[in-house]
C-alpha positions as MATLAB code, in Angstrom:
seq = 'XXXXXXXXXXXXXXXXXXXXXXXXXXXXXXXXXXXXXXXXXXXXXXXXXXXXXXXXXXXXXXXXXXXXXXXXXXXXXXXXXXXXXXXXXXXXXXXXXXXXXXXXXXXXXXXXXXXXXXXXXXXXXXXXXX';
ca = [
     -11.159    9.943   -5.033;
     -10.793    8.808   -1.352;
      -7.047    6.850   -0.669;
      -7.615    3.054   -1.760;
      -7.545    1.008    1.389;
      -7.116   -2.914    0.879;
      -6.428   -6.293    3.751;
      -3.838   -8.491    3.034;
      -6.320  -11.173    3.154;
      -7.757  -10.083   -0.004;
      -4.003   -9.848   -1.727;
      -2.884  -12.981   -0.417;
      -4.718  -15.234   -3.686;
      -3.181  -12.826   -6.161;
       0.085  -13.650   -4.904;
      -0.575  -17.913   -5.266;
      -1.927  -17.420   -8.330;
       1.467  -15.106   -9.743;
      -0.050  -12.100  -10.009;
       2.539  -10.569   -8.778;
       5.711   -8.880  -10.131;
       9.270   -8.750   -7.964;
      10.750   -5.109   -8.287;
      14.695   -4.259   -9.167;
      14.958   -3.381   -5.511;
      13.615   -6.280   -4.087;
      15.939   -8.191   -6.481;
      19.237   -6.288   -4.655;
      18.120   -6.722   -1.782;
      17.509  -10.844   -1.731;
      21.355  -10.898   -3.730;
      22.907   -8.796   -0.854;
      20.948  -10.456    2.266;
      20.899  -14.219    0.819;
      16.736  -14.870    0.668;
      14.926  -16.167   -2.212;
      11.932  -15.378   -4.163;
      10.083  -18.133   -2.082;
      10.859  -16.784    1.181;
       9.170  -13.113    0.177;
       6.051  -15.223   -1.385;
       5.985  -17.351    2.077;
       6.268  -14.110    4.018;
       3.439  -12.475    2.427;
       1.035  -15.674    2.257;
       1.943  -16.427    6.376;
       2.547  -13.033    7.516;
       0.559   -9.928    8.953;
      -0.066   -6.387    7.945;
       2.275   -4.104   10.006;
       1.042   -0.705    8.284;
      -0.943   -0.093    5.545;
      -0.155    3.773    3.802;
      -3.326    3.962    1.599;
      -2.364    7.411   -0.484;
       0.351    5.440   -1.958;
      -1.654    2.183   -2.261;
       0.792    0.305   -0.516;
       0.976   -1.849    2.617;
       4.099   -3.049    4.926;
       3.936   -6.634    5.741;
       5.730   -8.662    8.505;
       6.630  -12.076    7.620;
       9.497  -14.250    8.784;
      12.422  -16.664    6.424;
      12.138  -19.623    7.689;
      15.324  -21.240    7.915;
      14.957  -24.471   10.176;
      12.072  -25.522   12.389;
      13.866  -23.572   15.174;
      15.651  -20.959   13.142;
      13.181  -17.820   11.967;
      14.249  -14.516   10.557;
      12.551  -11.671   10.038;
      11.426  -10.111    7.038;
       9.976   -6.921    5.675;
       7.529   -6.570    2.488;
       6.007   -3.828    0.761;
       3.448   -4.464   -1.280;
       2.313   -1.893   -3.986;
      -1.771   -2.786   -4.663;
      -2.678    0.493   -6.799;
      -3.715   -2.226  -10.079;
      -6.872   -3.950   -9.464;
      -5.853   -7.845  -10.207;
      -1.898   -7.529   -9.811;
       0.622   -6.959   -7.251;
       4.130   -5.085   -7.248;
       6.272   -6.084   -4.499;
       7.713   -3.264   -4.049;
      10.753   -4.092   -1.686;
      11.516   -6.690    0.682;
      14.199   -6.591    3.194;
      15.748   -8.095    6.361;
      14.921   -5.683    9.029;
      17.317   -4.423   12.077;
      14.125   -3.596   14.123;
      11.379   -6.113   12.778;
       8.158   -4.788   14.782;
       9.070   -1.070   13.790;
       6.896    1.051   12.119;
       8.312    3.007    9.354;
       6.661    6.340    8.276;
       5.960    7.334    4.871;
       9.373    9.696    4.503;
      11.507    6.882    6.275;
       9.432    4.608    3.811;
      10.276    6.373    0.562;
      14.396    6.788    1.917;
      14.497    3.210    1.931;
      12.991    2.958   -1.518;
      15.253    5.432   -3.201;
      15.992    3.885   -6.444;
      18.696    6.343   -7.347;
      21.519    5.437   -4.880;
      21.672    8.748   -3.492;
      22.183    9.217    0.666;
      19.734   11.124    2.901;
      21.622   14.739    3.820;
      23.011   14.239    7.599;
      24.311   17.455    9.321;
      26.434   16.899   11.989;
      25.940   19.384   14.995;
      29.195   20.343   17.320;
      28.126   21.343   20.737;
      28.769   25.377   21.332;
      31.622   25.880   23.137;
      31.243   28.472   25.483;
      32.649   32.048   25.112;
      35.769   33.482   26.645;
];
């Protein structure tokens, strides 16, 4: 079965008609960076598709909070489309660099539901020999 590729037009009514369901993560996320449950539904109606990862049936969309008529901030939603008629949102976050492109492994880092840290080795430079 070819990957499932959808627009964000066509996901857009499921969201205003709450077929949608907010994710744990998302939920941490709007605690620790102050947005609400509107702002991720406003994002999503108003905002664009930044990348769309069809073996995982999910898309990253670029919306903005907006906080006064001159005050925008970015935000950051993934959408998970793999049921027919519903919609997981999947994350949502306030993004350092907003018109980055994650890829799928930086994707799935940032999802990591167990709390665990990507391994970093830190590399000395070689000293030379005596």
């Amino acid at each position: 079965m070819p990957p499932k590729y959808r627009r964000l037009a066509e996901l857009v009514p499921l969201v205003r008609e709450g077929r949608y369901r907010i994710g744990p993560h998302v939920a941490r996320h709007m605690r620790a960076e102050g947005f609400t449950e509107l702002d991720v539904v406003r994002a999503i109606e108003y905002g664009r598709e930044l990348a769309v990862y069809p073996e995982d049936a999910r898309m990253l969309v670029f919306g903005y909070i907006v906080v006064s008529p001159r005050l925008k901030l970015p935000l950051h939603v993934v959408l998970e489309y793999a049921r027919p008629r519903f919609l997981d949102v999947v994350t949502a976050f306030i993004p350092n660099e907003p018109h980055r492109v994650y890829s799928r492994a930086r994707l799935a880092a940032l999802l990591r539901f167990d709390g665990a840290r990507e391994k970093v080795e830190w590399v000395r430079p070689r000293r030379p020999a005596d």
